[in-house]
TITIRO-801988 format. One line per field, with one value per atom (N, C-alpha, C, O): x, y, z; atom name; residue number from 1; residue in one letter. Coordinates in nm, 4 decimals, m for minus. Layout:
BEGIN
east <- X, ...
north <- Y, ...
up <- Z, ...
atom <- CA, ...
n <- NUM, ...
res <- A, ...
END
This chain:
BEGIN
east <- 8.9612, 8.8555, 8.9086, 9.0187, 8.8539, 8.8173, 8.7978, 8.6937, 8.9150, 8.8255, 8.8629, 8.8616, 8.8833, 8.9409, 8.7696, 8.7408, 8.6767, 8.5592, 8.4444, 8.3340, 8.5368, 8.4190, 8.5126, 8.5689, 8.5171, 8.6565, 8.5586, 8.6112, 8.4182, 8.3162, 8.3455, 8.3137, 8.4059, 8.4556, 8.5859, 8.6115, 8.6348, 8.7345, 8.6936, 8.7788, 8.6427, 8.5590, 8.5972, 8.5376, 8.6766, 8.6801, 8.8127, 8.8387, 8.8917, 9.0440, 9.1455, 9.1366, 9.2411, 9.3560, 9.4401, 9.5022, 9.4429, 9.5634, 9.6642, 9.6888, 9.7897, 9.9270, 10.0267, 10.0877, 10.0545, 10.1415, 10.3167, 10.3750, 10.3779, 10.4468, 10.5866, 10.6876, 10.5532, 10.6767, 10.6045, 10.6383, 10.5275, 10.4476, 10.4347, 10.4978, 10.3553, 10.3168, 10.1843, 10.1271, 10.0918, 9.9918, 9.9049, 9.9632, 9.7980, 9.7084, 9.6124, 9.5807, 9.5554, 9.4041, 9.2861, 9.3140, 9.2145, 9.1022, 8.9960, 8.9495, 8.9693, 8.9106, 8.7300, 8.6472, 8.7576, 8.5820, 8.4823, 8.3852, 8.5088, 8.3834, 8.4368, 8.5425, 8.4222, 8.4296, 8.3883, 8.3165, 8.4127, 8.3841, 8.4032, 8.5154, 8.2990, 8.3267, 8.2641, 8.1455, 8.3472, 8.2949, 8.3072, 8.3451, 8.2690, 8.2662, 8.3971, 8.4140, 8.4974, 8.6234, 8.7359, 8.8233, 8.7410, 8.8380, 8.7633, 8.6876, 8.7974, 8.7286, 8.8398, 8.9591, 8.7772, 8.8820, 8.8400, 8.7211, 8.9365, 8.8814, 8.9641, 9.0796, 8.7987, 8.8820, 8.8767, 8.7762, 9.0205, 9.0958, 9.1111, 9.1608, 9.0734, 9.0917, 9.2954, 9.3367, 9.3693, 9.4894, 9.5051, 9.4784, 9.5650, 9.6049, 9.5244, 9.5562, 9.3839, 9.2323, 9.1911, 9.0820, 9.2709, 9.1908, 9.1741, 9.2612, 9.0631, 9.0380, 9.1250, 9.1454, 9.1777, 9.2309, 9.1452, 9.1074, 9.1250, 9.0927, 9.2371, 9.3184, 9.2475, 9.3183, 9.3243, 9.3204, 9.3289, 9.2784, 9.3204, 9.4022, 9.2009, 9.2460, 9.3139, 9.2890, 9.3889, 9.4777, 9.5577, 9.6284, 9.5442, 9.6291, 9.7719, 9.8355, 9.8211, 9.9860, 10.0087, 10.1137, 9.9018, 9.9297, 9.9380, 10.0236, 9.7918, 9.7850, 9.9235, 9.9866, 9.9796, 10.0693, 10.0376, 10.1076, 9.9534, 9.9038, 9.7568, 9.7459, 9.6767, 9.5320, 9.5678, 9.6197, 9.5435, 9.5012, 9.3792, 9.3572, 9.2914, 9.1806, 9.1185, 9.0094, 9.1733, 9.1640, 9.2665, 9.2239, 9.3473, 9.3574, 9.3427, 9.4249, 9.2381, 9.1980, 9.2870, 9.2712, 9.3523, 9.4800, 9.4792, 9.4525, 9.5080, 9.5994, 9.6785, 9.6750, 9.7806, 9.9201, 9.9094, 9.8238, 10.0186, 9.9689, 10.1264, 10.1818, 10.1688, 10.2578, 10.2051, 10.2031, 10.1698, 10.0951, 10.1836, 10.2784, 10.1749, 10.2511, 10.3064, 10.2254, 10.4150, 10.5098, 10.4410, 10.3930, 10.3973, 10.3334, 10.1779, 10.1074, 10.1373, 9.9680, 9.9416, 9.9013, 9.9633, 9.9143, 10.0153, 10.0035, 10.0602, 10.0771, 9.9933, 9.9782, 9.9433, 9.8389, 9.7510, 9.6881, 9.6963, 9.5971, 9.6419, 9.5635, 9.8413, 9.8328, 9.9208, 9.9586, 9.9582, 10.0492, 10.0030, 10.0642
north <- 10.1916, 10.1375, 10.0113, 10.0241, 9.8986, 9.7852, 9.7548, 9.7222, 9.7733, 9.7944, 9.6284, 9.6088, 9.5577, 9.4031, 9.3847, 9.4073, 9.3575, 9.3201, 9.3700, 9.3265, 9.5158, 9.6020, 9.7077, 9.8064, 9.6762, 9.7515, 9.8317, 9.8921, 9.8852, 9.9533, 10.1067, 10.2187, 10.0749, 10.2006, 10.2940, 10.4144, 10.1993, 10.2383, 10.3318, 10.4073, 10.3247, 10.4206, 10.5518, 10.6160, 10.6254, 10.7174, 10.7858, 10.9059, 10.6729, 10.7015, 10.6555, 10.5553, 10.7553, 10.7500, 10.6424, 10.6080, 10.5888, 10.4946, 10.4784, 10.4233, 10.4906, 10.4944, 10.3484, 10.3259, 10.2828, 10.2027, 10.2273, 10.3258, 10.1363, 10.1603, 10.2161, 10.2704, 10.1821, 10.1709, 10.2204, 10.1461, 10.2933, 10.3237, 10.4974, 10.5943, 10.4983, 10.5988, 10.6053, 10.5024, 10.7752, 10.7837, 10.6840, 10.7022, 10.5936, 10.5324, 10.6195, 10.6656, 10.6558, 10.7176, 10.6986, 10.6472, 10.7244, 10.7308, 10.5869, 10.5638, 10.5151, 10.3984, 10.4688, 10.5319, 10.3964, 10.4144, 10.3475, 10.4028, 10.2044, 10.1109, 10.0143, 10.0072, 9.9374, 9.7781, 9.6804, 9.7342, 9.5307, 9.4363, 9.3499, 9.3307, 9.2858, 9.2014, 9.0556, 9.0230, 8.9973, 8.8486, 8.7345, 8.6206, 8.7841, 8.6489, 8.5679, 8.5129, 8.5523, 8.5106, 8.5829, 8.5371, 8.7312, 8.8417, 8.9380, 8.9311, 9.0716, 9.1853, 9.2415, 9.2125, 9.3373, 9.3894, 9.5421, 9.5624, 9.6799, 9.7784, 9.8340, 9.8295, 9.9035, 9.9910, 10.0865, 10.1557, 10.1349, 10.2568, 10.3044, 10.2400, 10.4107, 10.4659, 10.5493, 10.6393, 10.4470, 10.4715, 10.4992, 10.4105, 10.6664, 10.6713, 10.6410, 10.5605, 10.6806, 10.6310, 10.5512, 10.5413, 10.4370, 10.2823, 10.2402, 10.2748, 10.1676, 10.1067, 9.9707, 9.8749, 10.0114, 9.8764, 9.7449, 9.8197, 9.6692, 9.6407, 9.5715, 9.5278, 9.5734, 9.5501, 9.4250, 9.4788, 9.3360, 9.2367, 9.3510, 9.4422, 9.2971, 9.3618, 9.2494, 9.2494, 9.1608, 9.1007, 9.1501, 9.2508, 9.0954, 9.1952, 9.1406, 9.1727, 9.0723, 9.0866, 9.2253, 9.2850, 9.2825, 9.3885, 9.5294, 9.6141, 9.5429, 9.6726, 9.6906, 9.5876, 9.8069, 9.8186, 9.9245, 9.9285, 10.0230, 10.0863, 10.1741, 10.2343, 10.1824, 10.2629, 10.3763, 10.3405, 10.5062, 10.6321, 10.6800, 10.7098, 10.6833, 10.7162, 10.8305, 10.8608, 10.9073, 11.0246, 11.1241, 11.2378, 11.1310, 11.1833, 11.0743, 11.0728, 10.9822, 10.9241, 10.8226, 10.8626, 10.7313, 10.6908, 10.5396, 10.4815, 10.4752, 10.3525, 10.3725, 10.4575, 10.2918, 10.2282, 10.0925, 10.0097, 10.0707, 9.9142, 9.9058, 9.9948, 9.7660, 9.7232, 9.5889, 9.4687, 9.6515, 9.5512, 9.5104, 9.5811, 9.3308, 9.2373, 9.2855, 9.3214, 9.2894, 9.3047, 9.2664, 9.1549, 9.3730, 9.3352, 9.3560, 9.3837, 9.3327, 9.3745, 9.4793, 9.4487, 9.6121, 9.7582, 9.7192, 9.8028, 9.6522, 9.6794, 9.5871, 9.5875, 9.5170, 9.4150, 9.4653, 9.3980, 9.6090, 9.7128, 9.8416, 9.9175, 9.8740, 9.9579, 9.9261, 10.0130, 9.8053, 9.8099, 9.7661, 9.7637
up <- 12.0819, 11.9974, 11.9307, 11.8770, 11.9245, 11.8773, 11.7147, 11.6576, 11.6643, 11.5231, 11.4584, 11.3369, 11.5219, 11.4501, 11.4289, 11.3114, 11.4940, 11.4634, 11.3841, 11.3514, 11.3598, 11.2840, 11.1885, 11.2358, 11.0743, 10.9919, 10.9546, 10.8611, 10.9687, 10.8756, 10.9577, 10.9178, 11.0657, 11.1752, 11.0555, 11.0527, 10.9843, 10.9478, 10.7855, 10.7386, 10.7592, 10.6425, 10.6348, 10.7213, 10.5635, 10.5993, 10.6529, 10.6600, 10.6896, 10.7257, 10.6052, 10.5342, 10.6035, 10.5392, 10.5447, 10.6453, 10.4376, 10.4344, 10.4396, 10.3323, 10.5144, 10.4711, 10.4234, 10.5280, 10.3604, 10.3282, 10.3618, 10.3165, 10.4356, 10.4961, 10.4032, 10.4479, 10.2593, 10.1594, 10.0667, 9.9745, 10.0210, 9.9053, 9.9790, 9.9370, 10.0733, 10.1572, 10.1214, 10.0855, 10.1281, 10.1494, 10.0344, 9.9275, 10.0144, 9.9352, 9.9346, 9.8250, 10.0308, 9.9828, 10.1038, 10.2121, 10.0858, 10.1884, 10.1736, 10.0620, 10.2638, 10.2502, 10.2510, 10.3166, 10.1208, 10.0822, 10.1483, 10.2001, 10.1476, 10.2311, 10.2591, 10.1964, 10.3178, 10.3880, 10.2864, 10.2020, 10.2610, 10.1943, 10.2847, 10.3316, 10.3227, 10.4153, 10.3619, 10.3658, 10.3241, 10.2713, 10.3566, 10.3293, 10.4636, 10.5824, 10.5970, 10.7058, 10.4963, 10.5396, 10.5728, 10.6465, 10.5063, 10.5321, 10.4818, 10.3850, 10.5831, 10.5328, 10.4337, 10.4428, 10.3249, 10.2795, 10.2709, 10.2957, 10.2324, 10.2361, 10.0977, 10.0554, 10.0425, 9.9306, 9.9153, 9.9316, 9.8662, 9.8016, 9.6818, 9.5894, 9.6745, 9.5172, 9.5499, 9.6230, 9.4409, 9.4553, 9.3147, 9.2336, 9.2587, 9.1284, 9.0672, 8.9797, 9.0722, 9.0221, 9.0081, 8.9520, 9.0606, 9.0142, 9.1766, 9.2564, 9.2173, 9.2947, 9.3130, 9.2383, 9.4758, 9.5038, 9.6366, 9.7269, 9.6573, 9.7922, 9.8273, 9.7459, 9.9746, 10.0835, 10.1588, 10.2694, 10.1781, 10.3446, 10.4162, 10.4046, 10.5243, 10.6615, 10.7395, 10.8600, 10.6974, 10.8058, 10.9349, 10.9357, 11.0052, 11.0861, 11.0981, 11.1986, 11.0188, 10.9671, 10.9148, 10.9385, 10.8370, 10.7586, 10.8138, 10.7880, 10.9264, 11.0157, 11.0713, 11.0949, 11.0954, 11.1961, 11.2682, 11.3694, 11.2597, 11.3430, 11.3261, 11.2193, 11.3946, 11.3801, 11.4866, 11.5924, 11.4646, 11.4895, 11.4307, 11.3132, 11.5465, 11.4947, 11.5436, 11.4953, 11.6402, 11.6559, 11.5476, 11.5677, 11.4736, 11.3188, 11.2055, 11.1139, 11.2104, 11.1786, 11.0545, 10.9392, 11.0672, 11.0138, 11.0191, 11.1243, 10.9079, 10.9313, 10.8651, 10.7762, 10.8936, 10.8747, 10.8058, 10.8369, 10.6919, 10.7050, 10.6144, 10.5498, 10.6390, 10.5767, 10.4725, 10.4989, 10.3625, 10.2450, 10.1959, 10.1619, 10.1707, 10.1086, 9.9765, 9.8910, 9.9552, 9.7913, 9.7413, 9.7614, 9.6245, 9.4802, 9.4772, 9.3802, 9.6269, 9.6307, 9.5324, 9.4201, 9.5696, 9.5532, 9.3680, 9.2785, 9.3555, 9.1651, 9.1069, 8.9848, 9.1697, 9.1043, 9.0633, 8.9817, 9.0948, 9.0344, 8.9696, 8.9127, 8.9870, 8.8937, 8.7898, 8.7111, 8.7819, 8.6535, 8.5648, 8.4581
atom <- N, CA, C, O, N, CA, C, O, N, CA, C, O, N, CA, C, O, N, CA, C, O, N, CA, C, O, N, CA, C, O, N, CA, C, O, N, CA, C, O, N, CA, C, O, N, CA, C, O, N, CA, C, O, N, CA, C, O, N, CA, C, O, N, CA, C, O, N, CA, C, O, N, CA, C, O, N, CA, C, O, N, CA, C, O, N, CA, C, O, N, CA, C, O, N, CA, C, O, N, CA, C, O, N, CA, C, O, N, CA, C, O, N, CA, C, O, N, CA, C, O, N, CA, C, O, N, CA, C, O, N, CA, C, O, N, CA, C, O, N, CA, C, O, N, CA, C, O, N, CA, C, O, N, CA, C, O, N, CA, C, O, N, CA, C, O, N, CA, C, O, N, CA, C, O, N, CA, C, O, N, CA, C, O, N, CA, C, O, N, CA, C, O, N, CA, C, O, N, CA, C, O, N, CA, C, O, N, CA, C, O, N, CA, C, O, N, CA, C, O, N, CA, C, O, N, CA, C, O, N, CA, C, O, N, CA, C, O, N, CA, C, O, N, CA, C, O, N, CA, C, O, N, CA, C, O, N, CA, C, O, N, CA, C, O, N, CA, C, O, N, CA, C, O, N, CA, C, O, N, CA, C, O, N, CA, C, O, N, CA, C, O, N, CA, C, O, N, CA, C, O, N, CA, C, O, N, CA, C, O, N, CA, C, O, N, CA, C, O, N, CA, C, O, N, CA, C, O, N, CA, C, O, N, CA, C, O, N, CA, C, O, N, CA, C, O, N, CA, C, O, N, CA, C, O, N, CA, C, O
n <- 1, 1, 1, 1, 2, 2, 2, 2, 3, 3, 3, 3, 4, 4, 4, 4, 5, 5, 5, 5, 6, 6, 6, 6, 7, 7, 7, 7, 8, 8, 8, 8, 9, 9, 9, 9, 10, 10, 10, 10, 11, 11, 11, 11, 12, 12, 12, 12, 13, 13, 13, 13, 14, 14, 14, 14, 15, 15, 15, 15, 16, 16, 16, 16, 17, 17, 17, 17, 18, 18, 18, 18, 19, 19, 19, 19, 20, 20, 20, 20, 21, 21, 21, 21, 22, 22, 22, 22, 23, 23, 23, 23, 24, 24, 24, 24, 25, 25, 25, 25, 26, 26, 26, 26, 27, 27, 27, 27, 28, 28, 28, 28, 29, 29, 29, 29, 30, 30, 30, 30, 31, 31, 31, 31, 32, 32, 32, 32, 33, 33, 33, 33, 34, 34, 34, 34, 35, 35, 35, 35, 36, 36, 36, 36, 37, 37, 37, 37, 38, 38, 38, 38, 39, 39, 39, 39, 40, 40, 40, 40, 41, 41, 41, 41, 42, 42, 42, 42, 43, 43, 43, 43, 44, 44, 44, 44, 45, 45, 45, 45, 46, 46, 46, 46, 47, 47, 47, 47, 48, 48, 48, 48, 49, 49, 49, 49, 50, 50, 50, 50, 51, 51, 51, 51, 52, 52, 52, 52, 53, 53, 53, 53, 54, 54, 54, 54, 55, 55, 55, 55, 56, 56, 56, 56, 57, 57, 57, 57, 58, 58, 58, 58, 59, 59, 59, 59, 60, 60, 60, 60, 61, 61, 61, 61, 62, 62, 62, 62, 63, 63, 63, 63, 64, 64, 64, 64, 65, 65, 65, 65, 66, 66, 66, 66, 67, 67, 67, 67, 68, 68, 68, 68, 69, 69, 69, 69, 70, 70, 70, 70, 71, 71, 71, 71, 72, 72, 72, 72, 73, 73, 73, 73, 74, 74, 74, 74, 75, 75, 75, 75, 76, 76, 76, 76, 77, 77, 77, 77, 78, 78, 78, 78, 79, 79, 79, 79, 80, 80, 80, 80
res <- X, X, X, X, X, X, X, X, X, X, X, X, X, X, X, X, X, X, X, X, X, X, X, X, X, X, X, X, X, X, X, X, X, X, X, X, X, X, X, X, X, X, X, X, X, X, X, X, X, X, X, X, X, X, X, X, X, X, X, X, X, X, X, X, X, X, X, X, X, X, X, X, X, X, X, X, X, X, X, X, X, X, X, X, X, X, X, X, X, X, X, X, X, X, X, X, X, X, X, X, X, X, X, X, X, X, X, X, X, X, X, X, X, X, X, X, X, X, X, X, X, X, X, X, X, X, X, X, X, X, X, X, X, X, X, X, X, X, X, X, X, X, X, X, X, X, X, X, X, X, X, X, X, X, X, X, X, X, X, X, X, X, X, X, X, X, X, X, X, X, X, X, X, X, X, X, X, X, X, X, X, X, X, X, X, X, X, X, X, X, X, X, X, X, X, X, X, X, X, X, X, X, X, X, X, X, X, X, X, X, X, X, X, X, X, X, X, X, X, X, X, X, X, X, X, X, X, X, X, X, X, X, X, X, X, X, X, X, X, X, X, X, X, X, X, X, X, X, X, X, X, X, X, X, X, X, X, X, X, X, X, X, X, X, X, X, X, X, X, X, X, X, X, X, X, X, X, X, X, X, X, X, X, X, X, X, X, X, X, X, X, X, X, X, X, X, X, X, X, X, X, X, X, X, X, X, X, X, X, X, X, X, X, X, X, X, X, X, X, X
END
């Protein structure tokens, strides 16, 4: 499956961060015509993501999964 063109597939799958570990389950898609982004409720606060694909490192979507290696400092920009 194809999901570079349609991240709205991705709804619903678990997040893993490659150095953080599990984030959370992606709630919905944001797609603002220049980068999609997807958000996570991490430690109760909502984060969004780019979906760059520097960042994906892997989709399983039959146990329904990404992987992602998010840029240093992203994921504290919403909890610190």
């Amino acid at each position: 499956i194809d999901f570079s063109n349609n991240f709205d597939l991705l709804t619903g799958f678990l997040v893993i961060d490659k150095k953080i570990g599990k984030l959370g389950i992606i709630n919905y898609v944001v797609d603002n015509n220049i980068n999609q982004l997807i958000s996570v409720t991490y430690q109760r606060k909502e984060i969004l993501i780019p979906m760059h694909t520097d960042f994906i490192v892997r989709v399983d979507p039959k146990k329904k999964i990404i992987s992602l290696s998010c840029p240093d400092g992203l994921i504290d920009l919403y909890t610190d």
